[in-house]
Structure formats: structure tokens, C-alpha cells
C-alpha positions as CSV (number, residue, x, y, z in Angstrom):
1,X,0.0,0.0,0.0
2,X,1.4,3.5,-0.7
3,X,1.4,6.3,1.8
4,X,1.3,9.1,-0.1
5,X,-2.7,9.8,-1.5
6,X,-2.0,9.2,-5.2
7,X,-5.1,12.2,-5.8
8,X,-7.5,14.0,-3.5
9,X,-11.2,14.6,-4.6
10,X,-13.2,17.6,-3.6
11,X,-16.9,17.7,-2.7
12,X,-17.6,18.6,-6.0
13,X,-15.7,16.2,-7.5
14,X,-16.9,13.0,-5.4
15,X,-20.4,14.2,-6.7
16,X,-20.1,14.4,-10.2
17,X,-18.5,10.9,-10.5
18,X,-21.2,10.0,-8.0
19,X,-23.5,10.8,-10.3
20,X,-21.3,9.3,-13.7
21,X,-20.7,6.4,-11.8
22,X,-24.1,5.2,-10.7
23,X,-25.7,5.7,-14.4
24,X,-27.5,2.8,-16.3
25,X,-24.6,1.4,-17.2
26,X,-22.4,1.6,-14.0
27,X,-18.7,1.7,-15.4
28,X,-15.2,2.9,-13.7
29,X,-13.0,5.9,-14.6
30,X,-9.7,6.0,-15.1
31,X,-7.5,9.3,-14.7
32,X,-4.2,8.9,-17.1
33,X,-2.0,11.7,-18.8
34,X,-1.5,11.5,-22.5
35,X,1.4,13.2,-24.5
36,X,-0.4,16.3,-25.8
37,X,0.4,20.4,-26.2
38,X,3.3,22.7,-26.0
39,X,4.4,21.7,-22.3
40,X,3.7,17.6,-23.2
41,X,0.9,16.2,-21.4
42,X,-2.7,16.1,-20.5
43,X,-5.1,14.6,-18.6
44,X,-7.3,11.5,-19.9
45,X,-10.1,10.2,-18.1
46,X,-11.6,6.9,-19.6
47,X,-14.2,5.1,-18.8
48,X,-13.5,1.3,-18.2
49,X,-15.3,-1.9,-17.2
50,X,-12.6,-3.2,-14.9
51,X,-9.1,-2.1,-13.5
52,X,-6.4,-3.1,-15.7
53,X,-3.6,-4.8,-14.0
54,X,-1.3,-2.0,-12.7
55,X,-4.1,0.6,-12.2
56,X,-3.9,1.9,-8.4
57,X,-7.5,2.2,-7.2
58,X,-8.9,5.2,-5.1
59,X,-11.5,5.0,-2.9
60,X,-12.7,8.7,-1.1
61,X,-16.3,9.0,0.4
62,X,-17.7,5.8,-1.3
63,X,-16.4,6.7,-4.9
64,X,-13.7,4.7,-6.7
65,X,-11.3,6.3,-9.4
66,X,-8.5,3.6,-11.1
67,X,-4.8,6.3,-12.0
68,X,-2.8,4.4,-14.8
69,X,-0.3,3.2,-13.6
70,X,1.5,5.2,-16.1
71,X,0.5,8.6,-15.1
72,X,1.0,8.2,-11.3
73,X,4.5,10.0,-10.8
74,X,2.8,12.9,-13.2
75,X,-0.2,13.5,-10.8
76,X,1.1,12.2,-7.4
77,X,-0.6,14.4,-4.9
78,X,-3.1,16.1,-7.0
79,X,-6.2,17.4,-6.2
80,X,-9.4,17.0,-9.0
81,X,-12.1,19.2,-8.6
82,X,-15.5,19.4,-10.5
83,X,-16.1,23.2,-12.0
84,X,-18.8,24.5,-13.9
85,X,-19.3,28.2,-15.2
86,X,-21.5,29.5,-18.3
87,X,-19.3,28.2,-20.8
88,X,-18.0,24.9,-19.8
89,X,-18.4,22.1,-17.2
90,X,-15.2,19.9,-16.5
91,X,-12.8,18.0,-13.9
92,X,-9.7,20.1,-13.1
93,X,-6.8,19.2,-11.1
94,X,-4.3,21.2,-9.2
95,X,-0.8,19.6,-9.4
96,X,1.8,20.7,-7.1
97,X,4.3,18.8,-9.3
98,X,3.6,21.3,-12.3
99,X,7.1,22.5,-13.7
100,X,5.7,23.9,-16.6
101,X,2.6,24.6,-18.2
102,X,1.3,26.5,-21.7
103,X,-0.5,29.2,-21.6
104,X,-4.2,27.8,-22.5
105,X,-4.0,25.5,-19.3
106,X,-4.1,22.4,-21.5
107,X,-1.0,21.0,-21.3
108,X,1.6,20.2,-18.3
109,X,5.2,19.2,-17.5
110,X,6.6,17.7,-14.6
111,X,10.2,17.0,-13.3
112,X,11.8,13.1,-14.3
């Protein structure tokens, strides 16, 4: 078991995948990081039927969210939060291992 909280989930958060993950076709999601952007990567979130074999699983207030085992040292420690505004609705995380970043916010770096 690891120590460290691979990613924290605010209120907000923990109820919008509430609500995802108790649909009509109950699935799981997975948070990954993709190579994408001026800085390198993104976030990815998937929806999957089970874990694959590497995925770590979260569990926070009821909710379960499988990391990719390939993305964990890239969002180590984040926190994903649900926002909505007049234009958009969408999961955002704050990563304190952020090096880098481009300017639109889509696209990340972090130290090797």
C-alpha cells in the first residue's frame, strides 16, 4: 500500500463521479495523462469496465477512481475538482508537481 494519497477529490468532484458512476450502465474511470500540447501532457479520463492490472484504485467517500499506472508519478498528490461556469463544465486538477505549463492551461510538465 502507498502512503502518499495518489489524488484528493473535492466535494464537488466526489459528486459528479457519484452521479457518472451510478448511471445505467455503471462503469469505472480512469485518470491517465496523454502526451499532448506545447508543455507535453494532459489529462485523460476513460471510462472502463474493470481495473487493468497496474491501475492503483482510489477509494474517497464511497467513490472509486482507477490512475494508470503510467500517469501516477505525473499527478502524485493532486487534487481534482468538479467546475462549472456558463461556458464549460469539466474536472480540473491542481498539481503541485507542475514545472511547466502553456498558456491555455491544457497541457503540463513535470520534473523526471
Amino acid at each position: 500500500k502507498s502512503i502518499t494519497v495518489s489524488i484528493l477529490q473535492t466535494p464537488n468532484a466526489v459528486s459528479r463521479l457519484r452521479n457518472l458512476l451510478h448511471g445505467p450502465t455503471p462503469q469505472l474511470i480512469r485518470i491517465g495523462v496523454r502526451n499532448k500540447g506545447c508543455a507535453g501532457l494532459s489529462y485523460h479520463l476513460d471510462y472502463v469496465d474493470k481495473p487493468g492490472k497496474f491501475d492503483e484504485i482510489v477509494t474517497q467517500d464511497g467513490i472509486r477512481v482507477l490512475i494508470d499506472s503510467r500517469a501516477l508519478f505525473s499527478i502524485i498528490g493532486s487534487e481534482m475538482d468538479w467546475k462549472e461556469d456558463q461556458l464549460s463544465s469539466k474536472f480540473v486538477f491542481k498539481n503541485p508537481n507542475i514545472k511547466d505549463a502553456c498558456g491555455c492551461g491544457e497541457s503540463f510538465k513535470v520534473e523526471s
